[in-house]
Structures are given as structure tokens and as C-alpha cells.
PAVEXBA-45113 format. One line per field, with one value per residue: residue in one letter; x, y, z of N, C-alpha, C in turn. Coordinates in steps of 0.05 Angstrom, whole numbers, plus 5000, padded with zeros to 4 digits. Each point is the difference from the previous one (the first is absolute). Example, Ala and Ser with C-alpha at 12.3 -4.5 7.8 and 13.67 -1.06 7.14 Angstrom:
<pts>
rest <- [a|s]
n.u <- [5264|4993]
n.v <- [4886|5021]
n.w <- [5156|4986]
ca.u <- [4982|5016]
ca.v <- [5024|5024]
ca.w <- [5000|5001]
c.u <- [5018|4985]
c.v <- [5024|5022]
c.w <- [5000|5014]
</pts>
This chain:
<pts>
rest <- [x|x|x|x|x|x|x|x|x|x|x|x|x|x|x|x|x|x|x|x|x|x|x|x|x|x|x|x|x|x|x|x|x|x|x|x|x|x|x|x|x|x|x|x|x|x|x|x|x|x|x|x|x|x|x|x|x|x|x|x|x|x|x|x|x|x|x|x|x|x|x|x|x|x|x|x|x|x|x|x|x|x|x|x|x|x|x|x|x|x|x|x|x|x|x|x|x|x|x|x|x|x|x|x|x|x|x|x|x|x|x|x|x|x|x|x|x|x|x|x|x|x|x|x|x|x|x|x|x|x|x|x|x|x|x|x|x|x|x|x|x|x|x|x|x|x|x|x|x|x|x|x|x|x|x|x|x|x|x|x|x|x|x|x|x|x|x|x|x|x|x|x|x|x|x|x|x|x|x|x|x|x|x|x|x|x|x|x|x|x|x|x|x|x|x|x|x|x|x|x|x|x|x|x|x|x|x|x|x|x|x|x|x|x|x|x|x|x|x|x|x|x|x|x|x|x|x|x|x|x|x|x|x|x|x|x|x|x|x|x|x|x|x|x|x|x|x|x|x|x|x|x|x|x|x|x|x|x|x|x|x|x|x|x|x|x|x|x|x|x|x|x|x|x|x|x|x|x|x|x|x|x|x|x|x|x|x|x|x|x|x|x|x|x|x|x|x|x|x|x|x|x|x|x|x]
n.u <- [4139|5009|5029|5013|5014|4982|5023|4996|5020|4990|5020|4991|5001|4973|4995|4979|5001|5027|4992|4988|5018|5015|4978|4991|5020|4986|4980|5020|4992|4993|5025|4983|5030|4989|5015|4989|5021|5020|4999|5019|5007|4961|5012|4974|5017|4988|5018|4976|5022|5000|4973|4985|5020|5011|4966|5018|5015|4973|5000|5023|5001|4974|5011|4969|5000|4998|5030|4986|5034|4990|5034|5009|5009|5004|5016|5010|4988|5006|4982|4978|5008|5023|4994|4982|5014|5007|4995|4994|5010|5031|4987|4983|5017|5015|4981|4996|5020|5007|4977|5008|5025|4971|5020|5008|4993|5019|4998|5026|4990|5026|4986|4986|5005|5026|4988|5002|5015|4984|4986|5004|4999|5025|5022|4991|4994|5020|5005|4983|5017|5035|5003|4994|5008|5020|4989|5008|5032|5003|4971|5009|5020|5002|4991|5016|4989|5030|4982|5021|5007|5009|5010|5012|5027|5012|5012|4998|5005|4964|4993|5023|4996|4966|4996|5015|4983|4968|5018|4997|4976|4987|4972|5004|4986|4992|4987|4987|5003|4967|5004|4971|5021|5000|5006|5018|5024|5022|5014|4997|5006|5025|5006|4996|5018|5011|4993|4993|5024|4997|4987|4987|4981|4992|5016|4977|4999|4994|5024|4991|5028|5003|5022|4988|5023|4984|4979|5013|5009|5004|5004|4983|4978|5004|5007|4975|4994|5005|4988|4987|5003|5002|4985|4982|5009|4972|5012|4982|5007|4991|4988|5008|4975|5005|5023|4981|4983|5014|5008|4975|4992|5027|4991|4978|5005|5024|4985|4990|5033|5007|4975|4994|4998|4992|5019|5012|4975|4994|4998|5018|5016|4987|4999|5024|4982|4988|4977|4987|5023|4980|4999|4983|5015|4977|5000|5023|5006|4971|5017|5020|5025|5001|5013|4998|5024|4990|5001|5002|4993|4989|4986|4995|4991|4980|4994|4973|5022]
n.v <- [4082|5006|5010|4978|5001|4987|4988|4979|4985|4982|4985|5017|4980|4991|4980|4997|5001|4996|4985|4992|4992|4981|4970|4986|5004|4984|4991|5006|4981|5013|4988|4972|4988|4981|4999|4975|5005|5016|5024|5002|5031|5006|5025|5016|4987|5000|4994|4990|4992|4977|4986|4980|4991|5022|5000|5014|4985|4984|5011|5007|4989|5001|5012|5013|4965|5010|4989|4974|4994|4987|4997|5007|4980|4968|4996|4996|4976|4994|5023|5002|4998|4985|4989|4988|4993|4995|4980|4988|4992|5007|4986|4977|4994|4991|4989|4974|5002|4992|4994|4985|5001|4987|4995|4979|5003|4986|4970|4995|4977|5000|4987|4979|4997|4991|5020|4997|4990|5000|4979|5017|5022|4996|5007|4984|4981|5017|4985|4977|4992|5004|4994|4974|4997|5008|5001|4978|5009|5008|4988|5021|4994|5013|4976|4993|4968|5002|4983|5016|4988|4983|5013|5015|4996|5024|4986|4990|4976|5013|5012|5005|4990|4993|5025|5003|4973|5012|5019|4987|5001|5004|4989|5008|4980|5013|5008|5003|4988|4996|5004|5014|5014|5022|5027|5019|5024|5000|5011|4984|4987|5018|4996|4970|4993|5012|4986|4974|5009|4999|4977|5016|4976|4993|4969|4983|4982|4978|4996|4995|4993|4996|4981|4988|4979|5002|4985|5026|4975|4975|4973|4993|5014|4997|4979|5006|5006|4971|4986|5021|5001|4982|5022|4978|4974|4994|4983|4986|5007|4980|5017|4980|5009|4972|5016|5011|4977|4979|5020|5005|4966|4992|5017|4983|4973|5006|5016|4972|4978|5003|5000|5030|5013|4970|4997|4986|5005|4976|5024|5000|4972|5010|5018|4998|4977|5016|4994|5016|5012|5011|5032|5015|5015|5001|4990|4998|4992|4982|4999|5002|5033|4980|4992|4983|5004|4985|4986|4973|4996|5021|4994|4988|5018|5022|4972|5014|4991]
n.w <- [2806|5023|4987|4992|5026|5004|4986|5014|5004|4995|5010|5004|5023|4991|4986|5002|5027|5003|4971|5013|5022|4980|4990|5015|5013|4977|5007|5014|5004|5020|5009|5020|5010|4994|5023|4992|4982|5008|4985|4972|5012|4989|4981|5011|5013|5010|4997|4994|5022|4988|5008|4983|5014|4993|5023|5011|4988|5003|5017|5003|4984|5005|5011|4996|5004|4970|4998|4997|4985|5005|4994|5027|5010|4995|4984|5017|5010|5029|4999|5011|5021|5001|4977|5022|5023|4978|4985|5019|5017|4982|4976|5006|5019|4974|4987|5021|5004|4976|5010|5016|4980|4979|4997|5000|4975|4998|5002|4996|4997|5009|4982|4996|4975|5029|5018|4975|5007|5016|4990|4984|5013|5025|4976|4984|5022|5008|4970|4996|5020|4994|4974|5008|5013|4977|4973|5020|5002|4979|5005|4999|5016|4988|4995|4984|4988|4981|4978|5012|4970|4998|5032|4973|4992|4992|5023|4975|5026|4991|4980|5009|5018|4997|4996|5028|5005|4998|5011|5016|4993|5021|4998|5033|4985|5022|4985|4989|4978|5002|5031|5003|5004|5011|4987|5020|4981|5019|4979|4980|5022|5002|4978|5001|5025|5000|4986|5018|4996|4981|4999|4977|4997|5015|4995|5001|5015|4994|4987|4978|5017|4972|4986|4998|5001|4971|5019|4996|5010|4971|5007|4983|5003|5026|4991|4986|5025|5011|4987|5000|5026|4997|4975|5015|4999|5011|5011|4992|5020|5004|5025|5010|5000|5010|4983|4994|5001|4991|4976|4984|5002|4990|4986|5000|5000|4977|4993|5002|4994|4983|4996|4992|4977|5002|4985|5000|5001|5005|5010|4999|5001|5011|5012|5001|5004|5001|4980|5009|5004|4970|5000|5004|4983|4984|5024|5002|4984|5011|5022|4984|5004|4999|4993|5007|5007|5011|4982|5009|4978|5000|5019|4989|4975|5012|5010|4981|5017]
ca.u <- [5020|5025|5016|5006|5027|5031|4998|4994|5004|5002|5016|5027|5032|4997|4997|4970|4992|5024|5001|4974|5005|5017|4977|4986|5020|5010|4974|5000|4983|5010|4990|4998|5003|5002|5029|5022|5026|5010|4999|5010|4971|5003|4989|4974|4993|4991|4999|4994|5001|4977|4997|4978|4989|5003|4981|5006|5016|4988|4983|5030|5008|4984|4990|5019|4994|4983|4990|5014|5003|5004|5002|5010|4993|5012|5005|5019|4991|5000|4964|4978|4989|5025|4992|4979|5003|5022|4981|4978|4995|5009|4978|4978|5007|5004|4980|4998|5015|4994|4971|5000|5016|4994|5007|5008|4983|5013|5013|5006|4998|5009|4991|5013|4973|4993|4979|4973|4999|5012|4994|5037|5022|4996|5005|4971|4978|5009|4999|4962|4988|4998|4981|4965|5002|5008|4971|4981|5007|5010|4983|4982|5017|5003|5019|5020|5015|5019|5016|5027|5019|5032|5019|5036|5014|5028|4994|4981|5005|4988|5002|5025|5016|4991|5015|5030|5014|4996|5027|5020|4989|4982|4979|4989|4967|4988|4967|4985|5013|4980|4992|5003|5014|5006|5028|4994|5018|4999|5000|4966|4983|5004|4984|4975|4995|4986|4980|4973|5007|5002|4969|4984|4981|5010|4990|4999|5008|5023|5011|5030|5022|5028|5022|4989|5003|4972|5011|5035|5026|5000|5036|5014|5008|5022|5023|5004|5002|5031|5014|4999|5012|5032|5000|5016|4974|4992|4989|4972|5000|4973|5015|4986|4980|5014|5016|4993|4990|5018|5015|4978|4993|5024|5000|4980|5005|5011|4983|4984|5013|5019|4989|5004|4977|5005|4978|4994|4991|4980|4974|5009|5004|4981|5006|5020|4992|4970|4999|5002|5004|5004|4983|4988|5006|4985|4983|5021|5006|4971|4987|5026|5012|5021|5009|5029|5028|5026|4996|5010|5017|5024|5020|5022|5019|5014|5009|4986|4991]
ca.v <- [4983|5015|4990|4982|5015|4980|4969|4994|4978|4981|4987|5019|4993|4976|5002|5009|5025|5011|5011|5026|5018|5024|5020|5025|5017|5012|5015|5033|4987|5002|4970|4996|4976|4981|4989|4984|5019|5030|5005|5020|5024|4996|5023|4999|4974|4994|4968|4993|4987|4982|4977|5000|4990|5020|5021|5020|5006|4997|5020|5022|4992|5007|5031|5017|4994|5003|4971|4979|4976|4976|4980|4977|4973|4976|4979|4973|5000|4974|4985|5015|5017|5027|5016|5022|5016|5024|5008|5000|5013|5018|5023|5016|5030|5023|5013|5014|5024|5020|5005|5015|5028|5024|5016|4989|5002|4976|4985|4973|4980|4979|4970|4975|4979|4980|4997|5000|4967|5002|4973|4977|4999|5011|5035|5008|4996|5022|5032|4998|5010|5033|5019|5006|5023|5035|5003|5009|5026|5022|5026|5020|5012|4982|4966|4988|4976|4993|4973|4988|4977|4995|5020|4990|5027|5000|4998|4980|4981|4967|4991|5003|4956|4995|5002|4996|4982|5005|5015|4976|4978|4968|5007|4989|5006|4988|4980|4980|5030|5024|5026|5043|5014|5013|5013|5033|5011|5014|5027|5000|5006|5027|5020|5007|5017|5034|5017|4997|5020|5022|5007|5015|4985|4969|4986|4983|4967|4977|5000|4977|5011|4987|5023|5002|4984|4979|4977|4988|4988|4976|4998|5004|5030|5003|4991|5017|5039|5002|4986|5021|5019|4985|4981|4977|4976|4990|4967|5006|4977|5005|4988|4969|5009|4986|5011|5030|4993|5004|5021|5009|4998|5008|5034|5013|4993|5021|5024|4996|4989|5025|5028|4998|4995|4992|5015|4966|4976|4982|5013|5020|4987|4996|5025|4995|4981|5003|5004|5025|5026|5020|5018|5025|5038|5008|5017|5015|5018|5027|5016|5011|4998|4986|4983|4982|5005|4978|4973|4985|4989|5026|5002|4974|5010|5017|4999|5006|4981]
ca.w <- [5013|5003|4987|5018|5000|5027|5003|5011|4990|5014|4990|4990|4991|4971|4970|4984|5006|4998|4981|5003|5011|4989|4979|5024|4996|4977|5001|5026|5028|5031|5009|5029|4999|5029|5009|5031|5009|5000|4969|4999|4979|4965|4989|5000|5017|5029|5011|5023|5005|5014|4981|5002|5026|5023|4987|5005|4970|4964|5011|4997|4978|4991|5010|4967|4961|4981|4980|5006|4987|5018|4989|5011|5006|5002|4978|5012|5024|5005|5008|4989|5016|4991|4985|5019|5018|4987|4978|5003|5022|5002|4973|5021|5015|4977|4993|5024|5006|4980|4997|5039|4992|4990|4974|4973|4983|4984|5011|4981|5015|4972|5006|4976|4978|5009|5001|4976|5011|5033|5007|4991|5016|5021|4993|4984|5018|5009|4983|4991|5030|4996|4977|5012|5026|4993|4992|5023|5023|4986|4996|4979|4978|4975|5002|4976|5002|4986|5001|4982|5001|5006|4995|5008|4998|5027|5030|5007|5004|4999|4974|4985|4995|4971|4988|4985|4986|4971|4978|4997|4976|5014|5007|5014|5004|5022|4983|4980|4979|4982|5009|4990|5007|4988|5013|4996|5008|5027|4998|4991|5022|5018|4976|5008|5022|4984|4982|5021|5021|4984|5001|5011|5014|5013|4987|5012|4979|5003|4978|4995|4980|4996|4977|4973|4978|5006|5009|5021|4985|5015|4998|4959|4992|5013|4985|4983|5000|5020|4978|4990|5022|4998|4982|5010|5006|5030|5014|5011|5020|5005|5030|5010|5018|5022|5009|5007|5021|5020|5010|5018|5029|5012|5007|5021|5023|5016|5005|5025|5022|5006|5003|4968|4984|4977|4977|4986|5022|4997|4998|4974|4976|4992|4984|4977|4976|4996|4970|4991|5005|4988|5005|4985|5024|4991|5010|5013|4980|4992|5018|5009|4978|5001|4979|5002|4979|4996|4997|5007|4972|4999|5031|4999|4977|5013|5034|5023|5020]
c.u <- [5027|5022|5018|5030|5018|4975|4999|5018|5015|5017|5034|5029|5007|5014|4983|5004|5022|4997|4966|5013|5023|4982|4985|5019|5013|4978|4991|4982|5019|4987|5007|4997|5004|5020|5011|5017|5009|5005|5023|4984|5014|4982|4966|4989|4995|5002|4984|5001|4978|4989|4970|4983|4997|4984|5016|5016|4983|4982|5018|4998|4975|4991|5007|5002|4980|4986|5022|5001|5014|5006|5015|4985|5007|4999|5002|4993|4994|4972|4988|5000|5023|4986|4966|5021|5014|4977|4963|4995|5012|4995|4980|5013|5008|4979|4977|5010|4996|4976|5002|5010|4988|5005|5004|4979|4996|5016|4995|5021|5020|4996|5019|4985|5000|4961|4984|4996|5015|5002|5035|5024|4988|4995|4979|4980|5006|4996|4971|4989|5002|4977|4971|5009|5011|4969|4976|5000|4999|4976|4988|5037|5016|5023|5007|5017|5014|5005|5027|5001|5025|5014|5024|5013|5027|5001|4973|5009|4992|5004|5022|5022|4983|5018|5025|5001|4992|5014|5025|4998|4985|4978|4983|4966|4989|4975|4998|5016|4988|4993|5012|5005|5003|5017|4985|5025|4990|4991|4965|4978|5005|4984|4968|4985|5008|4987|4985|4995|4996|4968|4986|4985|5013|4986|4991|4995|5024|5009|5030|5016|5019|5008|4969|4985|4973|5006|5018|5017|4995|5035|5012|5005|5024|5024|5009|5001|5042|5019|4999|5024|5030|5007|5015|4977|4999|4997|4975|5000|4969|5012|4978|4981|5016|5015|4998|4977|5024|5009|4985|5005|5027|5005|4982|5014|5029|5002|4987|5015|5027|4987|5003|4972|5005|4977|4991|4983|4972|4968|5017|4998|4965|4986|5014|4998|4972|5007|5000|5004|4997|4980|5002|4999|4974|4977|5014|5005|4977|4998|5027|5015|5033|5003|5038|5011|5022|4990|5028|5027|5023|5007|5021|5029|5019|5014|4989|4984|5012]
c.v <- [5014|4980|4976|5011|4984|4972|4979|4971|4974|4970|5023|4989|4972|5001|5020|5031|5019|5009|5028|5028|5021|5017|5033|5019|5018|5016|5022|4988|4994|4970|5006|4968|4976|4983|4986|5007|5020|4993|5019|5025|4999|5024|4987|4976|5000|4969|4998|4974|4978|4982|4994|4991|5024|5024|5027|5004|5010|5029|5020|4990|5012|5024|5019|4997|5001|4967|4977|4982|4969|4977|4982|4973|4984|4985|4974|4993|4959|4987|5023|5024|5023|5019|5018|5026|5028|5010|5013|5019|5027|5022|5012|5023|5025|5016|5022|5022|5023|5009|5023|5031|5020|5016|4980|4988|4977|4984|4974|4981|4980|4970|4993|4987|4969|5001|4993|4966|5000|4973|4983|5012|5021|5035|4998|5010|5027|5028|5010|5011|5026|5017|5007|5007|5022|5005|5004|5012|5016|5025|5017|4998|4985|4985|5002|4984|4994|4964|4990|4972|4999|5026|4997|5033|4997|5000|4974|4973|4972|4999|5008|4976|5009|5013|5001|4966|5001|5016|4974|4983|4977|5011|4972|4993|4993|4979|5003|5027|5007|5007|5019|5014|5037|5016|5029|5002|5022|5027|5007|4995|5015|5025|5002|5011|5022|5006|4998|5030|5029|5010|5019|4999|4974|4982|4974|4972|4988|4998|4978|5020|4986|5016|5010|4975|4985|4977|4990|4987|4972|4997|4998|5027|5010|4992|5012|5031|4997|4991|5031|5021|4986|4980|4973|4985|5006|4979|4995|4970|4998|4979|4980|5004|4989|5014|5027|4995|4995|5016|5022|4997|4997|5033|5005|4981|5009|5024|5004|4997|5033|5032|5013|5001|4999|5009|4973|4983|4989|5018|5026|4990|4991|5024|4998|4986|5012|5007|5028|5024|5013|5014|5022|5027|5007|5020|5021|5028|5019|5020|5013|4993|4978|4975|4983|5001|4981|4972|4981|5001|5034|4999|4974|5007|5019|4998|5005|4986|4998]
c.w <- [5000|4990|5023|5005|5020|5008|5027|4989|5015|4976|4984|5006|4988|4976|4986|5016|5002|4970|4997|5011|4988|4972|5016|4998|4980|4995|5009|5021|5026|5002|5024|4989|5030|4995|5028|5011|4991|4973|4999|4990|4982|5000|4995|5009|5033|5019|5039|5013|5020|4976|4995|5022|5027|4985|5010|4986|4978|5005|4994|4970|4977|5010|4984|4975|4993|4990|5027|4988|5014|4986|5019|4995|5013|4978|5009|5030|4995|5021|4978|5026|4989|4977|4998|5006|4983|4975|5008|5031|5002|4988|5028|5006|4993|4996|5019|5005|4981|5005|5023|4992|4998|4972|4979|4981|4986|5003|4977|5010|4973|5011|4982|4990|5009|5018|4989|5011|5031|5004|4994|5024|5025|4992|4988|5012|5019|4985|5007|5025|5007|4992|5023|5028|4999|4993|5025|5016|4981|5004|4976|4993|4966|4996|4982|5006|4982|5005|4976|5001|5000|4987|4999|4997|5013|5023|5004|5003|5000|4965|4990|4995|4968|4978|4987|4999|4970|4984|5003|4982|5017|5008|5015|5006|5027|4997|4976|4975|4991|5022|4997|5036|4998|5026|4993|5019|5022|4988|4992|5021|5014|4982|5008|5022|4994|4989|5017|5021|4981|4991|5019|5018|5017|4990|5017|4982|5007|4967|4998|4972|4992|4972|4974|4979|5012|5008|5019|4988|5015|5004|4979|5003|5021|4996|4971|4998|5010|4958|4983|5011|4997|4975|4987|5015|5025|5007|5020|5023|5018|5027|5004|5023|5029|5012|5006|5027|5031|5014|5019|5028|5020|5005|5022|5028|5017|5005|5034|5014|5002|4996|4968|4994|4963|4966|4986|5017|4982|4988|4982|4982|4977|4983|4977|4988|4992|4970|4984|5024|4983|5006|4983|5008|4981|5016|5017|4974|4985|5019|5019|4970|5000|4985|5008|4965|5006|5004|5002|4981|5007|5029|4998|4987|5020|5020|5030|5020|5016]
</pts>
């Protein structure tokens, strides 16, 4: 297997993939990144402009690569079809494409450990869909499915309210306070895409990643990794199911009436109440060299968020 040398990537002016792309970089890897709009150059960056919706983009974008890492998405969407058409239909074509190229060897697919249950939300039901139509376009070439949980880090806007009210001293519970939860810092899932990229061999499987800590973390332990980080009490407010329902269905109906795609709606909120998000990098770590270095309790201390 010839060595992997120019990247293929998709979500690069994100959260999650803006932070890959400066890892890659550090890496000596020639990226070829996808871009709605004009980018400023960036030393070993290729910005091709276009989207997952335009196969003559995803066709220029994958010409040439060795590996394709596809972390765009849709987080936030007000039906089910919004989150098809970006998560699911747009993977298709990716892959597709990558196949049509010719050259690229390896293609990883970042999901989310929301799949493991498609049945609780519209993104769930999107991650799960993905996974099986990349897998069925993909062919002889080798799949690697990454299921992260809750990613946070710097530049990250959905879990950063959490934390800084928990350095404030207040800890907001959406459900129930013995559910398990867990987290993996941005940087520890960029780590691991390298290494994915650093293998000799290509790796195939679906895998869940998060920081380490067995179990994950219920909301005791989250209030207590924030009562550690600001040594100083946390206030454990547990929100009135009613009012997070409400709120739900007020986000989704003006969503519909003024356009927007809301992250709080009725079929998320369900997700976010589900009992255990905790998962296991165990089979991730027999068969690649990588290991997460930052757990909740020191990114809190440090700021890193």
C-alpha cells in the first residue's frame, strides 16, 4: 500500500474539520479542501470551491487523493428531509466520487454515536443512513466509520454555554441526573485521524470514540469534574421536562415560520434525554495506535473549550 500524501476533506471550514485541517497540516499532508465560498490561501491547502450537492465539485476535490476524510454534515435541521439531503445523500456522492477517481484507498466517514439509536431523532436517523449507503457505494474500497460523542473544544458553539455556566458555578440537567453522557476533546479526535492516516494498512469498521473515562460521566460527575476546575460549588438545577418541551416545539415552529434550522426541536430533545450515551474506544485502540489525553475534569481546569 503506497504511503497516503494528499487528503481529500470535507467540512474544513467547521468546527471539527477546520481543527483536522490545521492537524493534517502539521502532518506534512497536501490537503484538498471543500468550500462554498472563496477561502483565504492557506500554505498546502487547495480550496475547491462547491458543495456536497455539486458532483463536479466532489469529482475536482477527490482527484488525486490518496485518503477521504468526510466530516461535513448537518447538525441542525427543521424536518427530516434537511438532514437526508446533507448527511445522507451528500455522503452518497462523496463516496461515489471517490470510487469513480480511482486512486483513493481510504475513506472515513465521521459519524456520531448518535446512530447507535436512529429511532430518537431526525440526525440520528441520518447518521445510521449515512453509514449504510457510504458501505454500499464504497465497494472493494476500504470504509472506516468514526462514531464520536459529544465533541467540544475551542471554536465550538453547541457545548460551550455548558461549560462556562459550570465555571460559573450552575449546572443545568436536561433529564434525568443518573444519565451517562460522555465527551472527546476536538484535538483527540483529530489525533486520531492521523493515526487513521498513518497506517500502513487501511482500516475498515465502524468505531466509537470518546475521552477514556469508563462509563462516561453521569451529571454528579459533571458538576463535580466543574466543582474541581473552579474549586468552588456547582448548583445542580434539574430543568422541568414542560419547559424544555415547550421550548422544543416553539424552536421548530419558528424555524418553519421564519426559515433557520433549529438545534432544539421535539425529536432532538429526545436524544438528549436518552439514558446512556456512554461508549467504548476499546476496539478502536486494538487495532490502531491511539489513545485520548484529555478528559473533561483537565479541559475544564485548562480552559479548553
Amino acid at each position: 500500500m503506497r504511503p497516503v500524501r494528499t487528503i481529500a476533506l470535507t467540512g474544513a471550514t467547521g468546527f471539527i474539520g477546520g481543527v483536522f485541517l490545521r492537524h493534517l497540516l502539521g502532518q506534512g499532508y497536501r490537503v484538498r479542501a471543500l468550500s462554498r465560498r472563496p477561502r483565504e490561501p492557506v500554505d498546502g491547502v487547495e480550496w475547491i470551491p462547491g458543495s456536497l450537492e455539486d458532483d463536479a465539485a466532489l469529482a475536482a476535490l477527490v482527484a488525486g487523493a490518496d485518503a477521504v476524510v468526510h466530516c461535513a454534515g448537518a447538525v441542525r435541521g427543521a424536518s427530516a428531509e434537511s438532514f437526508v439531503r446533507t448527511n445522507v445523500d451528500g455522503s452518497r456522492r462523496l463516496v461515489e466520487a471517490a470510487r469513480a477517481g480511482g486512486q483513493c484507498g481510504r475513506f472515513l466517514l465521521i459519524s456520531s454515536l448518535a446512530a447507535r439509536h436512529p429511532e430518537l431523532s431526525w440526525y440520528a436517523a441520518s447518521k445510521r443512513e449515512a453509514e449504510r449507503v457510504v458501505a454500499e457505494a464504497a465497494g472493494d474500497m476500504a470504509l472506516t466509520v468514526f462514531r464520536p460523542t459529544a465533541v467540544y473544544g475551542p471554536g465550538d458553539r453547541e457545548l460551550r454555554p455548558l461549560f462556562e455556566w459550570l465555571l460559573r458555578g450552575w449546572l443545568f440537567i436536561p433529564g434525568s441526573a443518573s444519565g451517562r453522557v460522555s465527551f472527546i476533546h476536538v484535538d483527540d479526535l483529530a489525533a486520531a485521524v492521523t493515526c487513521w492516516l498513518a497506517a500502513s494498512e487501511p482500516l475498515s469498521g465502524v468505531f466509537e470514540l470518546h475521552d477514556g473515562r469508563p462509563g462516561g460521566y453521569d451529571w454528579l460527575a459533571i458538576g463535580a469534574a466543574a466543582e474541581q476546575a473552579r474549586r468552588g460549588p456547582v448548583r445542580r438545577v434539574v430543568i422541568p421536562p414542560g419547559l424544555l418541551t415547550a421550548v422544543a416545539h416553539i424552536n421548530l415552529a419558528l424555524s418553519r415560520l421564519f426559515g433557520g434550522a433549529p438545534m432544539l426541536t421535539p425529536v432532538k430533545l429526545r436524544e438528549l434525554r436518552h439514558p446512556d450515551w456512554s461508549c467504548n474506544n476499546s476496539a478502536l485502540e486494538r487495532v490502531m495506535d491511539w489513545t485520548p489525553r484529555l478528559q473533561l475534569a483537565q479541559a475544564l481546569q485548562e480552559r479548553r473549550f
